[in-house]
PQR file of N, CA, C, O and H, with PARSE charges and radii, in Angstrom:
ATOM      1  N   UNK A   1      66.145 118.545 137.812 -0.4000 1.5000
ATOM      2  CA  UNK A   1      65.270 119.694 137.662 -0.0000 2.0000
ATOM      3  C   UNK A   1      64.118 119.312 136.735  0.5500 1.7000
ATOM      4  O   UNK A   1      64.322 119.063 135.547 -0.5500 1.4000
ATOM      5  N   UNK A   2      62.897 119.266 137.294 -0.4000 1.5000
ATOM      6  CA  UNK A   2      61.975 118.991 136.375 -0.0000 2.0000
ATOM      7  C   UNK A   2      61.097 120.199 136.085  0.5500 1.7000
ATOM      8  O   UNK A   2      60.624 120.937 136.949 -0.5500 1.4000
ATOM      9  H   UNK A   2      62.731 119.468 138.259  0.4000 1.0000
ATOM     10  N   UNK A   3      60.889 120.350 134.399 -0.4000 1.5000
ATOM     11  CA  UNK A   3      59.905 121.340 134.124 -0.0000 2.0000
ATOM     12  C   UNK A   3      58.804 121.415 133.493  0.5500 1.7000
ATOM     13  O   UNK A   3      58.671 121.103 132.310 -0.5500 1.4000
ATOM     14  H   UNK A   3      61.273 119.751 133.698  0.4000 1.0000
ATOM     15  N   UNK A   4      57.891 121.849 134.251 -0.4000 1.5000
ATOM     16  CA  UNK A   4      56.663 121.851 133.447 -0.0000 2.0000
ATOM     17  C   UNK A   4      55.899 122.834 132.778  0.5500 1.7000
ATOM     18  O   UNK A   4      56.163 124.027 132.930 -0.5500 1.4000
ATOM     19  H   UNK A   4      57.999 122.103 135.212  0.4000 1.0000
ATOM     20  N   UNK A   5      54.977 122.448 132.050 -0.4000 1.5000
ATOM     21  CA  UNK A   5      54.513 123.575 131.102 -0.0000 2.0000
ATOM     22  C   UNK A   5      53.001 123.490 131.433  0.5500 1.7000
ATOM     23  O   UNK A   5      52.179 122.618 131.153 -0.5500 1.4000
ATOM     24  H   UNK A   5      54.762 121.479 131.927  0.4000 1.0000
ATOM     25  N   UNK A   6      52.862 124.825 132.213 -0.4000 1.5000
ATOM     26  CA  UNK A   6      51.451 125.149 131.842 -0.0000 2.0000
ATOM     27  C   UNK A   6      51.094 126.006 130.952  0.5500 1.7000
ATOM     28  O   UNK A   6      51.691 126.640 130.083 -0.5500 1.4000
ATOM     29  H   UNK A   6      53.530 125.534 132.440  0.4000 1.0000
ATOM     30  N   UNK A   7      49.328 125.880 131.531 -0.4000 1.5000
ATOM     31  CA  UNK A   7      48.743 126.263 130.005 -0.0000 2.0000
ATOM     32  C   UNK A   7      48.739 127.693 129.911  0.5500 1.7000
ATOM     33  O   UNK A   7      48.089 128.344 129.093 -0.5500 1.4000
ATOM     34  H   UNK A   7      48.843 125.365 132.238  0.4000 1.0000
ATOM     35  N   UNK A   8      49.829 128.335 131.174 -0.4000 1.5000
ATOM     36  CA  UNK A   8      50.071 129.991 130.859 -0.0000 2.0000
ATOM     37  C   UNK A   8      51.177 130.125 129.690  0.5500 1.7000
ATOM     38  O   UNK A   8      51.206 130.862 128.704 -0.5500 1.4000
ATOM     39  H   UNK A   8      50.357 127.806 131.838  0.4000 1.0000
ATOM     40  N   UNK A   9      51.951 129.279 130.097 -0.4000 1.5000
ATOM     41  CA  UNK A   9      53.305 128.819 129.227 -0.0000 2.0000
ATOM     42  C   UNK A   9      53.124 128.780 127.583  0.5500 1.7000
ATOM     43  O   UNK A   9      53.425 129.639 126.754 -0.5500 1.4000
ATOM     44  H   UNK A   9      51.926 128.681 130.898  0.4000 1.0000
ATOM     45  N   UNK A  10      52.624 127.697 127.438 -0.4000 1.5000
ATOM     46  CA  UNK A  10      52.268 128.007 125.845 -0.0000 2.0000
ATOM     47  C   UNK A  10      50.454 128.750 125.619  0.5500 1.7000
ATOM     48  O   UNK A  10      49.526 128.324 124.931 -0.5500 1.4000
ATOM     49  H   UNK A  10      52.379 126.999 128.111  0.4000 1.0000
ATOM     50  N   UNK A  11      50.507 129.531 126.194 -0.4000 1.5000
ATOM     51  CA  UNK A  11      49.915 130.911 125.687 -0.0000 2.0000
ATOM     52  C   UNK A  11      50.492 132.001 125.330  0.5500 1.7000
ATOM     53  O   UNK A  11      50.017 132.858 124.585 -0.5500 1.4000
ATOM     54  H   UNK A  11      51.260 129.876 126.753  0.4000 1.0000
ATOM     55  N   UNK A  12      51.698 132.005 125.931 -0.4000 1.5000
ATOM     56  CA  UNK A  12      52.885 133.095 125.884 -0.0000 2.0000
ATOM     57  C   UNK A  12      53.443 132.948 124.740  0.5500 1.7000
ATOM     58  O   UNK A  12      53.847 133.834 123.987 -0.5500 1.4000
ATOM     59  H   UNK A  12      52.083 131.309 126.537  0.4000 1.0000
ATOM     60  N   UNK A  13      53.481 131.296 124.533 -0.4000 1.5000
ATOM     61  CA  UNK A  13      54.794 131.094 123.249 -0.0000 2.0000
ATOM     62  C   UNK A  13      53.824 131.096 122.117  0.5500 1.7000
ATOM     63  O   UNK A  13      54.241 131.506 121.034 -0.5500 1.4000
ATOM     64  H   UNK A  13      53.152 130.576 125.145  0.4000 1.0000
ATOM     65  N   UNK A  14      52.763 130.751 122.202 -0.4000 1.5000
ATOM     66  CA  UNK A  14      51.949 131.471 120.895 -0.0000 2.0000
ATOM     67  C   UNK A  14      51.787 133.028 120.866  0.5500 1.7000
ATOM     68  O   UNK A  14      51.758 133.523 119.739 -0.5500 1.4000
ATOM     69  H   UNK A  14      52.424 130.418 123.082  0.4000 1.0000
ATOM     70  N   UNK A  15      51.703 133.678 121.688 -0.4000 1.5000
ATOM     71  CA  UNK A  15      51.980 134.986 121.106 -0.0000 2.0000
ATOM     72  C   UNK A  15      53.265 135.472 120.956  0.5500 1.7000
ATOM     73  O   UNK A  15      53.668 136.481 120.376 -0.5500 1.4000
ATOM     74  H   UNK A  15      51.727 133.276 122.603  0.4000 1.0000
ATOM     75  N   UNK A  16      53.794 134.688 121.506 -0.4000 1.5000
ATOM     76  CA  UNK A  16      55.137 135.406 120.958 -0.0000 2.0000
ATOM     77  C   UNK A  16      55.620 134.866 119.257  0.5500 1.7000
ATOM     78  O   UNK A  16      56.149 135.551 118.381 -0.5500 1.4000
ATOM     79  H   UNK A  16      53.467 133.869 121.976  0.4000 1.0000
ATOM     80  N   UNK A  17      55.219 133.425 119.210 -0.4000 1.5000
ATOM     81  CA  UNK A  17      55.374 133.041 118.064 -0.0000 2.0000
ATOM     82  C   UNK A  17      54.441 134.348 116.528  0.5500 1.7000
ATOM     83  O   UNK A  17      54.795 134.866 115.469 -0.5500 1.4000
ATOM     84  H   UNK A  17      54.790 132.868 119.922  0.4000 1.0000
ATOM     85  N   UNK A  18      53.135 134.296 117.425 -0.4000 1.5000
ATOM     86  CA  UNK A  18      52.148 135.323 116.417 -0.0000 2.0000
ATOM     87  C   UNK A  18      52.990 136.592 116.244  0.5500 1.7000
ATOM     88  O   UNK A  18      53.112 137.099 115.129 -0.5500 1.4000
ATOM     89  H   UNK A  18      52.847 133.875 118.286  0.4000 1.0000
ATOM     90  N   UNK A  19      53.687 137.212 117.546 -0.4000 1.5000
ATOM     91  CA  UNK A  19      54.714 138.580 117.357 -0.0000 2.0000
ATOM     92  C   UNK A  19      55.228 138.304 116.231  0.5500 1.7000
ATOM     93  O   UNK A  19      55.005 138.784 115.119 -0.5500 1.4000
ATOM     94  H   UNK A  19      53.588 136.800 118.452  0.4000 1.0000
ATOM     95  N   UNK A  20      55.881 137.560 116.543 -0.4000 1.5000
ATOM     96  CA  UNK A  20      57.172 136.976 114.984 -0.0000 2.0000
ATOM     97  C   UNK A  20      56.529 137.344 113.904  0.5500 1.7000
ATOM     98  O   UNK A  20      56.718 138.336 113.200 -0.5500 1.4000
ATOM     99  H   UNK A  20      56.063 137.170 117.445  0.4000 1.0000
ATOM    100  N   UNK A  21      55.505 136.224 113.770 -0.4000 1.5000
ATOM    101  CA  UNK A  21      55.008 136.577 112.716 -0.0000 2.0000
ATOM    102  C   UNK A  21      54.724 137.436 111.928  0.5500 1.7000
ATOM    103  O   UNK A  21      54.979 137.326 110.728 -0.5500 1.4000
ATOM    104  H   UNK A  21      55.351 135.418 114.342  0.4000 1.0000
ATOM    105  N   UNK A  22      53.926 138.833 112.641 -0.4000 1.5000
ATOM    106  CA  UNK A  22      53.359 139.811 112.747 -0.0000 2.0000
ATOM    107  C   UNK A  22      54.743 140.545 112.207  0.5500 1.7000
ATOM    108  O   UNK A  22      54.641 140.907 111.034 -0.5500 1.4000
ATOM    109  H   UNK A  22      53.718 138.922 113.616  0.4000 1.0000
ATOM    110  N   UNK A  23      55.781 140.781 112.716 -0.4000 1.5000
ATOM    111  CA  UNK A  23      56.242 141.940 112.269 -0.0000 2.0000
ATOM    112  C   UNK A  23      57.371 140.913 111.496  0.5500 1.7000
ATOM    113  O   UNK A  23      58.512 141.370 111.548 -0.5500 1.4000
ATOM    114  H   UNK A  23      55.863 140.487 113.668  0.4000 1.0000
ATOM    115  N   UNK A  24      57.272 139.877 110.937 -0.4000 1.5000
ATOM    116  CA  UNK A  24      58.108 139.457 109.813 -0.0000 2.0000
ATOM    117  C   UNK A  24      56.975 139.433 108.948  0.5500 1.7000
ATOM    118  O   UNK A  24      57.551 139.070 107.923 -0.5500 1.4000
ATOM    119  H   UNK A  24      56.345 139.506 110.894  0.4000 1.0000
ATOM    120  N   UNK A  25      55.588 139.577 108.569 -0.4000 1.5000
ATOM    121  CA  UNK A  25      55.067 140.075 107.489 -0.0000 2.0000
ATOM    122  C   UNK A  25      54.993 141.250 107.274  0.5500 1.7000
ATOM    123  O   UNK A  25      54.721 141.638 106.138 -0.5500 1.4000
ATOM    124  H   UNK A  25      55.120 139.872 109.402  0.4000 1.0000
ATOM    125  N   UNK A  26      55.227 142.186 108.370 -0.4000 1.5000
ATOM    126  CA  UNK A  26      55.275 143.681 108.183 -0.0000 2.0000
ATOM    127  C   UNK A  26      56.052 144.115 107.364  0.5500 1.7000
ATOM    128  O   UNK A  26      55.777 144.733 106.335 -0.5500 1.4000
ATOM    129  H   UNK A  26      55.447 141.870 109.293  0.4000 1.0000
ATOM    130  N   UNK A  27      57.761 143.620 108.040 -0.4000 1.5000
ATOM    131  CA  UNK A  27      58.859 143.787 107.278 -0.0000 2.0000
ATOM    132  C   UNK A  27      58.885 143.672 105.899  0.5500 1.7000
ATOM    133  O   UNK A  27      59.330 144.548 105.157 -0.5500 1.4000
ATOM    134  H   UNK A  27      57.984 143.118 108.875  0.4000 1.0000
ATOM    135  N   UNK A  28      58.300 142.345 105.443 -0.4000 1.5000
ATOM    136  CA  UNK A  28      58.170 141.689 103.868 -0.0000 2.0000
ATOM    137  C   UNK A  28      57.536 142.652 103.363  0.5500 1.7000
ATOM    138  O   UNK A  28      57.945 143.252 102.369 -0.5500 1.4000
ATOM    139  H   UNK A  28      57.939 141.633 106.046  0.4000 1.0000
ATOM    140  N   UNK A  29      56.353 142.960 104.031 -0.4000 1.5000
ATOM    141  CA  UNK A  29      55.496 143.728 102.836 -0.0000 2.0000
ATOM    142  C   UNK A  29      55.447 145.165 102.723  0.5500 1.7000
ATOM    143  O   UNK A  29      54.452 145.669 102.205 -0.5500 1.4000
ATOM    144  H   UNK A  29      56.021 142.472 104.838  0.4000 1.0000
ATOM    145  N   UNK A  30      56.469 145.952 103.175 -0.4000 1.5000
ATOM    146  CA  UNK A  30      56.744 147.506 103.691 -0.0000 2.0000
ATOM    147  C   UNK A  30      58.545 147.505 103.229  0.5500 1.7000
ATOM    148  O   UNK A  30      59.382 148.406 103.286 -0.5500 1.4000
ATOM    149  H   UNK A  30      57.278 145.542 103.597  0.4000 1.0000
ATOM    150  N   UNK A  31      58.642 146.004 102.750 -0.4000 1.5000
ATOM    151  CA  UNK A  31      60.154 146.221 101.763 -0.0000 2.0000
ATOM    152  C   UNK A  31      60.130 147.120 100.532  0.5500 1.7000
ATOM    153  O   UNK A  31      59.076 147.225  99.904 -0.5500 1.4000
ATOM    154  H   UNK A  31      57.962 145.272 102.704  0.4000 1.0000
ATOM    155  N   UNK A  32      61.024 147.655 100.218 -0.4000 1.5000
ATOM    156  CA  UNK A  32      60.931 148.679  98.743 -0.0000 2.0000
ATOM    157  C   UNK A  32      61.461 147.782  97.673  0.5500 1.7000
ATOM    158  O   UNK A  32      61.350 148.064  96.480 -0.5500 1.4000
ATOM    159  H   UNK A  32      61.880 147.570 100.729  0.4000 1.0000
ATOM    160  N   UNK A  33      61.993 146.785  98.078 -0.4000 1.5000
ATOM    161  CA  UNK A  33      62.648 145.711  97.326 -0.0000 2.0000
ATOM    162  C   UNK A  33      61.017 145.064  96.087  0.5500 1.7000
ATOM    163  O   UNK A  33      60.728 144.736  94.936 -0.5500 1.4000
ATOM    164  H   UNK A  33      62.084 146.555  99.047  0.4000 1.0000
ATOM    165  N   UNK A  34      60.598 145.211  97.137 -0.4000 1.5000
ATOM    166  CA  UNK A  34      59.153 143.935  96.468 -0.0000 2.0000
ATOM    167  C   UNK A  34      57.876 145.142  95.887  0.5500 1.7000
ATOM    168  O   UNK A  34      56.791 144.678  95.536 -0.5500 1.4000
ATOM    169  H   UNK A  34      60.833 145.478  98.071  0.4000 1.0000
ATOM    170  N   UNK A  35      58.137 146.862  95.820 -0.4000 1.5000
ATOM    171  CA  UNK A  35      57.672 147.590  95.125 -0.0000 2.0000
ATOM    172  C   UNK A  35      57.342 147.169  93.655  0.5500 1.7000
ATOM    173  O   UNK A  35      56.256 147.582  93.247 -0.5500 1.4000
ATOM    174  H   UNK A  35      59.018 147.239  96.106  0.4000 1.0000
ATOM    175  N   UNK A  36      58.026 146.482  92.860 -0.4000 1.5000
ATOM    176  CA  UNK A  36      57.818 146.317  91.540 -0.0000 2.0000
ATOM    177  C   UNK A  36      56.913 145.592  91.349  0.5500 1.7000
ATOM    178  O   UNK A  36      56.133 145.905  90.449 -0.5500 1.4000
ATOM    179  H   UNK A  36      58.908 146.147  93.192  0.4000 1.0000
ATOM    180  N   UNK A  37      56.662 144.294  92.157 -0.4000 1.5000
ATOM    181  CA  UNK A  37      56.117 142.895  92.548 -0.0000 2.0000
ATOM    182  C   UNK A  37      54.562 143.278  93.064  0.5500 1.7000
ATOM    183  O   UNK A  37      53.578 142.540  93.019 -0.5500 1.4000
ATOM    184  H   UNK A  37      57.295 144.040  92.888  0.4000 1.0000
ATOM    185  N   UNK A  38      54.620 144.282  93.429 -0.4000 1.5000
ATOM    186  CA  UNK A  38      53.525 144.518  94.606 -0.0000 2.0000
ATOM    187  C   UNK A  38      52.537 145.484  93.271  0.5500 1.7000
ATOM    188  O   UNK A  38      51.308 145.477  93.191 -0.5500 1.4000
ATOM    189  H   UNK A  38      55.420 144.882  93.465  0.4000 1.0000
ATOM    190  N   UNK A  39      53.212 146.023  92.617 -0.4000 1.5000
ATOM    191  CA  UNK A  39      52.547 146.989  91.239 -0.0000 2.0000
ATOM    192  C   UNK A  39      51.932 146.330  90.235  0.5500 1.7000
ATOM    193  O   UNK A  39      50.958 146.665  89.561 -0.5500 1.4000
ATOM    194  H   UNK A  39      54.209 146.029  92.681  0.4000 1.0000
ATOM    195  N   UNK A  40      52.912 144.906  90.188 -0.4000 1.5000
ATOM    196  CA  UNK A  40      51.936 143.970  88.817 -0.0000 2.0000
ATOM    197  C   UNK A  40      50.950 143.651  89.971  0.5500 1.7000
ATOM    198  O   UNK A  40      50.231 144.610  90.252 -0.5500 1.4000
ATOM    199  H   UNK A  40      53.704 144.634  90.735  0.4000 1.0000
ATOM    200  N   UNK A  41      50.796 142.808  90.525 -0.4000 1.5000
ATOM    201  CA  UNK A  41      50.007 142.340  91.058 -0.0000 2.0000
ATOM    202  C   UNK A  41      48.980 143.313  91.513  0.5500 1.7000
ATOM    203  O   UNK A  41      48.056 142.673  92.013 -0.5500 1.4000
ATOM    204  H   UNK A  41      51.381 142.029  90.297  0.4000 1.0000
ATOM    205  N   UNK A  42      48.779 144.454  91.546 -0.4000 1.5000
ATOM    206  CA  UNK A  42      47.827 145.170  91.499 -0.0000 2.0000
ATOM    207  C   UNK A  42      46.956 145.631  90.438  0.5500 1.7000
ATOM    208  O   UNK A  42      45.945 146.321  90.573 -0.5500 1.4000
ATOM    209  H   UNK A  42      49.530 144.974  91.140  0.4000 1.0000
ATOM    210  N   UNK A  43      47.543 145.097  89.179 -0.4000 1.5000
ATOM    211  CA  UNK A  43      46.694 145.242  88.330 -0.0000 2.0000
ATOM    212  C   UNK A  43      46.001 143.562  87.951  0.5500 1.7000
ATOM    213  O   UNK A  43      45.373 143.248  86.940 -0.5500 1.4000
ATOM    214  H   UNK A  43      48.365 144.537  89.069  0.4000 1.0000
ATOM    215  N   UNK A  44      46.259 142.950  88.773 -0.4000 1.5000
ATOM    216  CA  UNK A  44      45.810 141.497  88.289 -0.0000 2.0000
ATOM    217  C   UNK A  44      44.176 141.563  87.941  0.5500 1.7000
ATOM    218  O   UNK A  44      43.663 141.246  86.868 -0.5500 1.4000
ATOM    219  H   UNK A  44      46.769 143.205  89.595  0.4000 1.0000
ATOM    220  N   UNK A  45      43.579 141.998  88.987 -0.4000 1.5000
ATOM    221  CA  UNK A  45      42.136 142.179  89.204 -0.0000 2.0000
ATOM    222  C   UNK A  45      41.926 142.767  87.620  0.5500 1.7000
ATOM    223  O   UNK A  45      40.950 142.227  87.099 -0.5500 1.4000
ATOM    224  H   UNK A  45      43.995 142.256  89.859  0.4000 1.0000
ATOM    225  N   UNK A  46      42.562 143.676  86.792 -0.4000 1.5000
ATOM    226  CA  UNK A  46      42.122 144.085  85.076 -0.0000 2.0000
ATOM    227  C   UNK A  46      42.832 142.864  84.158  0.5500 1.7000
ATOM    228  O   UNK A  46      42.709 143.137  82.964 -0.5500 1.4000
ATOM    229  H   UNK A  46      43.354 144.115  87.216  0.4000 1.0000
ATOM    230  N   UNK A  47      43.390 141.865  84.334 -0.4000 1.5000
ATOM    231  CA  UNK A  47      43.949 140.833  83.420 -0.0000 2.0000
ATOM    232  C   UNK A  47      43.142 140.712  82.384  0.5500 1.7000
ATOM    233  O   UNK A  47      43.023 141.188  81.255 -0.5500 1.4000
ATOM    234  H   UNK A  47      43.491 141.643  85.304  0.4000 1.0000
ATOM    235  N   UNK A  48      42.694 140.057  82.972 -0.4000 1.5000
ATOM    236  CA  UNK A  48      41.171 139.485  81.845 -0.0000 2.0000
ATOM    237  C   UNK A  48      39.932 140.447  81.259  0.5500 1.7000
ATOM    238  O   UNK A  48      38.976 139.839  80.777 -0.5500 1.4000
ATOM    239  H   UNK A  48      42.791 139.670  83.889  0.4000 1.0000
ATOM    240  N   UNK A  49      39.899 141.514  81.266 -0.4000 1.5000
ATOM    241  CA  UNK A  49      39.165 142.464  80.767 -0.0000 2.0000
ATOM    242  C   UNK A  49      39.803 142.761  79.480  0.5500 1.7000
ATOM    243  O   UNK A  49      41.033 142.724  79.494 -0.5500 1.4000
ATOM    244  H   UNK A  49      40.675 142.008  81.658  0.4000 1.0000
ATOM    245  N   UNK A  50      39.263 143.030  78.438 -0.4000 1.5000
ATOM    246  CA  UNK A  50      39.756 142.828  77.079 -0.0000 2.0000
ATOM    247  C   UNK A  50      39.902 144.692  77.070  0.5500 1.7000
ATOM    248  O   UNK A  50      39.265 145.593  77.614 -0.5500 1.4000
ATOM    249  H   UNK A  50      38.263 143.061  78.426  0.4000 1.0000
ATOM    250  N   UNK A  51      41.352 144.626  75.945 -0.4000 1.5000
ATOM    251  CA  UNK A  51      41.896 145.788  75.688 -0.0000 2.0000
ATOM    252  C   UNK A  51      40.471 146.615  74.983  0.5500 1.7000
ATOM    253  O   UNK A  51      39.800 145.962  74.183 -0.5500 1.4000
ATOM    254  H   UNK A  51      41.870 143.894  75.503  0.4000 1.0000
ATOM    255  N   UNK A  52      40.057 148.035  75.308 -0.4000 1.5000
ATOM    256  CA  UNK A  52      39.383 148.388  74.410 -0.0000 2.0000
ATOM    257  C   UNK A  52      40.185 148.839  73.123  0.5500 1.7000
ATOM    258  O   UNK A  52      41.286 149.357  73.309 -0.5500 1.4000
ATOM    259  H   UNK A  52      40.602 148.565  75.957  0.4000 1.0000
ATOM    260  N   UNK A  53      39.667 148.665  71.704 -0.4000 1.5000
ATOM    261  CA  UNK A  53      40.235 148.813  70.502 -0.0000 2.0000
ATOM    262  C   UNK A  53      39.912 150.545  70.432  0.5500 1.7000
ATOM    263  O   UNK A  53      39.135 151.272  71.050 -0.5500 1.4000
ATOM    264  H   UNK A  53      38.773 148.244  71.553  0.4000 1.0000
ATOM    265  N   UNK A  54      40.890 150.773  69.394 -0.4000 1.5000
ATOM    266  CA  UNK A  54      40.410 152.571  69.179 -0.0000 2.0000
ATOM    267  C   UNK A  54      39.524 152.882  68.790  0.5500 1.7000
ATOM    268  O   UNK A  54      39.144 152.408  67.719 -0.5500 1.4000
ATOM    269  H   UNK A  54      41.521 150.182  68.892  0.4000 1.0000
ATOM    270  N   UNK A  55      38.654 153.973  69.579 -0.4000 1.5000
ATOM    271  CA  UNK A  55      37.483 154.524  69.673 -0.0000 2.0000
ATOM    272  C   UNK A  55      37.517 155.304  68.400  0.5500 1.7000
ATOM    273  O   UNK A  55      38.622 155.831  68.271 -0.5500 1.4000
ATOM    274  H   UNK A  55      38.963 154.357  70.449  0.4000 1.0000
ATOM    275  N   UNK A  56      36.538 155.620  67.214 -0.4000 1.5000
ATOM    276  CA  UNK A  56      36.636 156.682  66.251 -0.0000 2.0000
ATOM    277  C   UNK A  56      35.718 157.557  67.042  0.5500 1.7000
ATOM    278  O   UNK A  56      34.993 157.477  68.034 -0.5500 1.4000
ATOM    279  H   UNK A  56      35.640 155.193  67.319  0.4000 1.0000
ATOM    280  N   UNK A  57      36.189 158.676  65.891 -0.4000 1.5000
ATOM    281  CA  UNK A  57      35.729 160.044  66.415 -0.0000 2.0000
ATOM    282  C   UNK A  57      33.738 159.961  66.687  0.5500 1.7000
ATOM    283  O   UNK A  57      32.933 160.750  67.182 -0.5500 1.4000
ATOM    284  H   UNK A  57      36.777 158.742  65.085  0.4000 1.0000
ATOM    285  N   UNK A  58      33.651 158.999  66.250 -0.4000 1.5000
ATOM    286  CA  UNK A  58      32.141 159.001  65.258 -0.0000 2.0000
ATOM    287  C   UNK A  58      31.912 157.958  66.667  0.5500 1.7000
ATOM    288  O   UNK A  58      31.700 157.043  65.871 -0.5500 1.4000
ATOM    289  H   UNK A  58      34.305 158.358  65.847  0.4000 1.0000
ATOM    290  N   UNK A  59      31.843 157.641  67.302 -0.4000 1.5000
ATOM    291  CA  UNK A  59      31.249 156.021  68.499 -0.0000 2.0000
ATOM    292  C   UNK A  59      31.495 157.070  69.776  0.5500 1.7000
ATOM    293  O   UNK A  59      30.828 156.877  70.793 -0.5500 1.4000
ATOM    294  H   UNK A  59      32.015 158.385  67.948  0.4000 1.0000
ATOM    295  N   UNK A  60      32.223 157.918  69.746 -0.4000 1.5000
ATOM    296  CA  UNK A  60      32.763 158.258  70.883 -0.0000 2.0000
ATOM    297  C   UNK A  60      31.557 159.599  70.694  0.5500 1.7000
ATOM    298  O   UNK A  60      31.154 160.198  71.691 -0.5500 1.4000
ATOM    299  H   UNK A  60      32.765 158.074  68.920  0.4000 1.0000
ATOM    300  N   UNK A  61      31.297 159.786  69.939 -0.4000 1.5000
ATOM    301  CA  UNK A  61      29.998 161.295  69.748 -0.0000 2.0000
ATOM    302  C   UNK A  61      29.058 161.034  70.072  0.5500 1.7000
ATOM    303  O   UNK A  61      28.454 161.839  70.780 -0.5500 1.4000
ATOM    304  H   UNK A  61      31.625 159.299  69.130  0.4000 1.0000
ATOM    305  N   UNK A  62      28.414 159.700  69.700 -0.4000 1.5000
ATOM    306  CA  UNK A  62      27.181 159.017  70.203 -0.0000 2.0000
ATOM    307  C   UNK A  62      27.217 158.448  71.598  0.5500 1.7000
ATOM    308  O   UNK A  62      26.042 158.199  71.867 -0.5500 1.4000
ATOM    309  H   UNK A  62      28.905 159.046  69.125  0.4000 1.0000
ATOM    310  N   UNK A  63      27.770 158.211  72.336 -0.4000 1.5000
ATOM    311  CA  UNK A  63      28.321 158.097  73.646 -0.0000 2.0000
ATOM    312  C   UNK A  63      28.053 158.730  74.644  0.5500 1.7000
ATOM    313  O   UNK A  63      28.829 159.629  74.968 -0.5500 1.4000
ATOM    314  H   UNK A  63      28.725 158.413  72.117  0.4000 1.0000
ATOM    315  N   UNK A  64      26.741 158.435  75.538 -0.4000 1.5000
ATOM    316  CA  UNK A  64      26.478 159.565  77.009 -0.0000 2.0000
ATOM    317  C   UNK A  64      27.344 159.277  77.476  0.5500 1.7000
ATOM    318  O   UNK A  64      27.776 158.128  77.392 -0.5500 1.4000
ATOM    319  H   UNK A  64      26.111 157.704  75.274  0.4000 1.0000
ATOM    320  N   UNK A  65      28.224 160.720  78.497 -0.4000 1.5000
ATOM    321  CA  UNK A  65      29.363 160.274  79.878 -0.0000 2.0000
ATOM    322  C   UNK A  65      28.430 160.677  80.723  0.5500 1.7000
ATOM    323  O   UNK A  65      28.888 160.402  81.832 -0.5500 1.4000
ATOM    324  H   UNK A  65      27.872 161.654  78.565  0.4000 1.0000
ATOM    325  N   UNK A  66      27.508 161.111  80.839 -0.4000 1.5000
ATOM    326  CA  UNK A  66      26.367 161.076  82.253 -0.0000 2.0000
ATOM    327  C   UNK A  66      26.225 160.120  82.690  0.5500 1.7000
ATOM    328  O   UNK A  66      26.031 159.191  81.905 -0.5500 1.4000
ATOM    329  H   UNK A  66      27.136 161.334  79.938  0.4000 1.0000
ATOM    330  N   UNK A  67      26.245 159.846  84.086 -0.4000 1.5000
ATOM    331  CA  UNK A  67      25.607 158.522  84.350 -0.0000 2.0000
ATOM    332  C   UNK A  67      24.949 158.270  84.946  0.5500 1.7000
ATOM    333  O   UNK A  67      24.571 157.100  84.990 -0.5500 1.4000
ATOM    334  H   UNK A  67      26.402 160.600  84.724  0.4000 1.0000
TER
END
C-alpha cells in the first residue's frame, strides 16, 4: 500500500495542528489556576515608575486637577 501526501494533506494537518494550538492556549489562559499570575503581571507595565512619596497638605493646594 503506498501513500502519498498531497499538498491538500498537509494543509489539513496544519490546521489541525493550529486547532490544537488555538484552543490549548485558550484553555491556559481562561484557567483560574493562573488568575494570581495573570494580576502581577498586569501591573508590570507600573514597575519602574517610582513610588510617589506623601503629598503634604500644602503641594497638594497648589496643584491644578484640571487638565
Amino acid at each position: 500500500m503506498v501513500f502519498e501526501i498531497s499538498s491538500g494533506m498537509i494543509r489539513g494537518l496544519g490546521t489541525v495542528v493550529v486547532f490544537v494550538a488555538f484552543v490549548g492556549l485558550t484553555l491556559w489562559v481562561f484557567n483560574g489556576k493562573r488568575n494570581p499570575e495573570f494580576a502581577e503581571a498586569r501591573l508590570l507595565p507600573f514597575a519602574d515608575e517610582p513610588q510617589p512619596d506623601s503629598v503634604t497638605p500644602q503641594e497638594s493646594a497648589t496643584r491644578s486637577t484640571r487638565p
